[in-house]
C-alpha positions as CSV (number, residue, x, y, z in Angstrom):
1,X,-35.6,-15.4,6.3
2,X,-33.2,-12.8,5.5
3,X,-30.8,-10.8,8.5
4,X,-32.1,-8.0,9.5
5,X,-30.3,-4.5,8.8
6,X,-28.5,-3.0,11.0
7,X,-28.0,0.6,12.1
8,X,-25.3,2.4,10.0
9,X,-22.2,2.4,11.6
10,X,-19.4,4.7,11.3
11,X,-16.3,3.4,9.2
12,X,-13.3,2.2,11.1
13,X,-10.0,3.7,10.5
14,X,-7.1,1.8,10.9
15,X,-3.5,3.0,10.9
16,X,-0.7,0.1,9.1
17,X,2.9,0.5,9.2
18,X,4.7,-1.4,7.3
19,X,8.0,-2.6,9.0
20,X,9.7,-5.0,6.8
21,X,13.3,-6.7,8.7
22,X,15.2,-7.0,5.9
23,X,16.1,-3.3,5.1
24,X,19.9,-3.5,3.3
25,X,21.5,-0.1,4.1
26,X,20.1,0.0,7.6
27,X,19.6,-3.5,8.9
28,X,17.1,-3.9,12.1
29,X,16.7,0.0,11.3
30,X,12.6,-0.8,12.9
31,X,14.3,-1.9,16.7
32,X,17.2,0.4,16.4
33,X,17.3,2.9,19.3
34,X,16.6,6.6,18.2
35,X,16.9,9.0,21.6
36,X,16.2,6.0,23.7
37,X,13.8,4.5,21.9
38,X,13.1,2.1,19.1
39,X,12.6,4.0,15.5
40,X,8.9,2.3,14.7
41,X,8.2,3.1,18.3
42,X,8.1,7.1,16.4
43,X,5.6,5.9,14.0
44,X,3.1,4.1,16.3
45,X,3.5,7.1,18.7
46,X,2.4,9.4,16.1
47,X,-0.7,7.0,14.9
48,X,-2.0,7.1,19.1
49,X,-1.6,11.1,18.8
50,X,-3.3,11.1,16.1
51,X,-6.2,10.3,18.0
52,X,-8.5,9.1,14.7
53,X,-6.9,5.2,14.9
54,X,-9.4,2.4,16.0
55,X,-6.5,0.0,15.8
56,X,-2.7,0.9,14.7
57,X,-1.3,-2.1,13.4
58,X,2.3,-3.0,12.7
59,X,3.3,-5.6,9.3
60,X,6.6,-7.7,9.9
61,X,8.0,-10.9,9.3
62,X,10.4,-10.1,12.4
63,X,9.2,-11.5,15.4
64,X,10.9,-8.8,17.5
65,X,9.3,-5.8,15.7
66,X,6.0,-7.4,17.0
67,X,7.0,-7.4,20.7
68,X,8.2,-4.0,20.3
69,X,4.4,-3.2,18.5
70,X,3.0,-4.8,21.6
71,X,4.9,-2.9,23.9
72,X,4.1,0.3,22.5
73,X,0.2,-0.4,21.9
74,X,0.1,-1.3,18.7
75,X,-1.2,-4.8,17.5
76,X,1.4,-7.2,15.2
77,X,0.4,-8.7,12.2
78,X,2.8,-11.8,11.4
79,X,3.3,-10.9,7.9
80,X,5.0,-14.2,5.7
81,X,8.8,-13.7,4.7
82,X,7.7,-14.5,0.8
83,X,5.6,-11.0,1.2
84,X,8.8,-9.6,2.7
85,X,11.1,-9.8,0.3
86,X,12.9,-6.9,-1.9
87,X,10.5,-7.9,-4.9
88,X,7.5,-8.3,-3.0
């Protein structure tokens, strides 16, 4: 017996920022302090005014830029350091 449909649903949007740790003319640029905060803590702020995001997700090898994604309401995807690199 096949599933039955069900209702449409709206799409989900999903805001990602990218915040790759291994920037080389501004290294830990994503957890460096900006006007007393952290500089991704600027783009996350912008995805929640936004007001369209279902979830706002943050990409980063760096353990540190995901507690800072927590802190700031964003979710943290552990991205691996071989998708991370300058080639990548």
């Amino acid at each position: 017996m096949l599933p039955k449909k069900s209702m449409k649903t709206e799409p989900r949007i999903v805001a990602l920022i990218p915040a790759r740790a291994g920037s080389k003319r501004v290294p830990g640029k994503n957890t460096r302090e900006l006007a007393g905060h952290p500089l991704l803590a600027y783009a996350i702020g912008a995805a929640h005014e936004a007001g369209i995001f279902e979830w706002i997700i943050v990409s980063s090898e760096e353990e540190a830029t995901g507690e800072l994604a927590f802190e700031y309401g964003a979710r943290w995807v552990n991205r691996p350091s071989v998708l991370a690199e300058d080639n990548s």
